[in-house]
C-alpha positions, -999 to 999 in steps of 0.1 A, spaced: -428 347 544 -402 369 535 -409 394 562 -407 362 588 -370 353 573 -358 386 572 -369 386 613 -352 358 622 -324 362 598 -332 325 578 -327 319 543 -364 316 524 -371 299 489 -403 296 473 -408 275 448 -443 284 426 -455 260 407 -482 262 378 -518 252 392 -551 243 374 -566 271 353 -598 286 357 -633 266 343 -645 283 319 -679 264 313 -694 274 278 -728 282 281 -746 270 252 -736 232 262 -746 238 300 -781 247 283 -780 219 264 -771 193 294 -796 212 321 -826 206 296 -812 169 298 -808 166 333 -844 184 341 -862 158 320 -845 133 340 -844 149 373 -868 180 373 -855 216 376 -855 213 415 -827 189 409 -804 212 386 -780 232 406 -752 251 387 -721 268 402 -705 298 379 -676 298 404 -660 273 429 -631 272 447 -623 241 440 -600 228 412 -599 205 380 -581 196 351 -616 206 335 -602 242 335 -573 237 318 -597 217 291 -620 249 291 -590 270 279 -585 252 248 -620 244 238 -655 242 244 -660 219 280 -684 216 306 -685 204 338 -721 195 356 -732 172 379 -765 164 389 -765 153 425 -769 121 444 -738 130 470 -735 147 505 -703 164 519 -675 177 505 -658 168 474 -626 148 481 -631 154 515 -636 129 540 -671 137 547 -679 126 509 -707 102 506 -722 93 478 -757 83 487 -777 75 455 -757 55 430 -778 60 406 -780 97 407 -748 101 407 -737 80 383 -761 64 354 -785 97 356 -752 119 352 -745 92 325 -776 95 302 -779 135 308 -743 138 292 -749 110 265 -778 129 257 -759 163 253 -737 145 228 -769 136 209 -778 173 207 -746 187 197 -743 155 169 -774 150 160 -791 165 129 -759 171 110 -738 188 139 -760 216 143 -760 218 184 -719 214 178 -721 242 152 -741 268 177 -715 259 200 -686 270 179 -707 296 165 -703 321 197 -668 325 181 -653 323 219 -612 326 215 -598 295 226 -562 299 239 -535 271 214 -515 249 230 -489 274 223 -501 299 244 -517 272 268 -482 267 283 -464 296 274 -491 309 301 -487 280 321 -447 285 320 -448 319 329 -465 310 362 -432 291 373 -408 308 392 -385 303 416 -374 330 444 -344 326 469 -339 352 498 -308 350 514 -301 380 542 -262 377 541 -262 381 503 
């Protein structure tokens, strides 16, 4: 952009904002929800995506603590875009449901345990501190003027 200003002799500012951070799914929970979601939809219906380019909030969360992020299926097309179709309801939605309640039974259940193998990993977590000090530091603003 700055190359194309400088051509035609324009004034350029970019403004960059902060944008979602990267999801950082912990593994022991994934582990946890995929034996959920194969008893409910068999291990031909578990699909799991280390990296996407798409974006979420979910990565912030996964900066500050433990998170996941699964889905089990039940949609065509892509997400958000206009193509996006869900097609089984109940896929989607009440199986997604009942895997994930039944990942918070295995990291509560029998005194915390699953909860405690999760924290157990000792993974650094950033603190809200450093959560938008990074965040802040992503921010900038640049103005390129050719008569200055």
């Amino acid at each position: 952009m700055k190359a194309g200003a400088m051509a035609v002799g324009a004034t350029l500012e970019i403004t960059t904002i902060p944008s979602y951070m990267p999801l950082n799914q912990d593994p022991t929970m994934m582990d946890m929800f995929k034996g959920n979601a194969i008893d409910l939809v068999g291990e031909e219906g578990i699909g799991y995506r280390n990296h996407s380019t798409g974006s979420t909030d979910m990565g912030d969360v996964s900066q500050l603590m433990p998170a996941i992020h699964p889905y089990v299926g039940g949609a065509t097309g892509i997400g958000h875009g206009a193509d996006y179709v869900v097609h089984d309801y109940g896929l989607a939605v009440v199986t997604a449901a009942k895997a994930l309640a039944n990942t918070v039974v295995d990291l509560l259940g029998d005194g915390g345990t699953g909860a405690g193998d999760v924290l157990a990993k000792g993974r650094r977590f950033m603190t809200k501190d450093d959560y938008l000090k990074s965040l802040r530091s992503l921010a900038e603003e640049i103005r390129f003027d050719p008569e200055a």
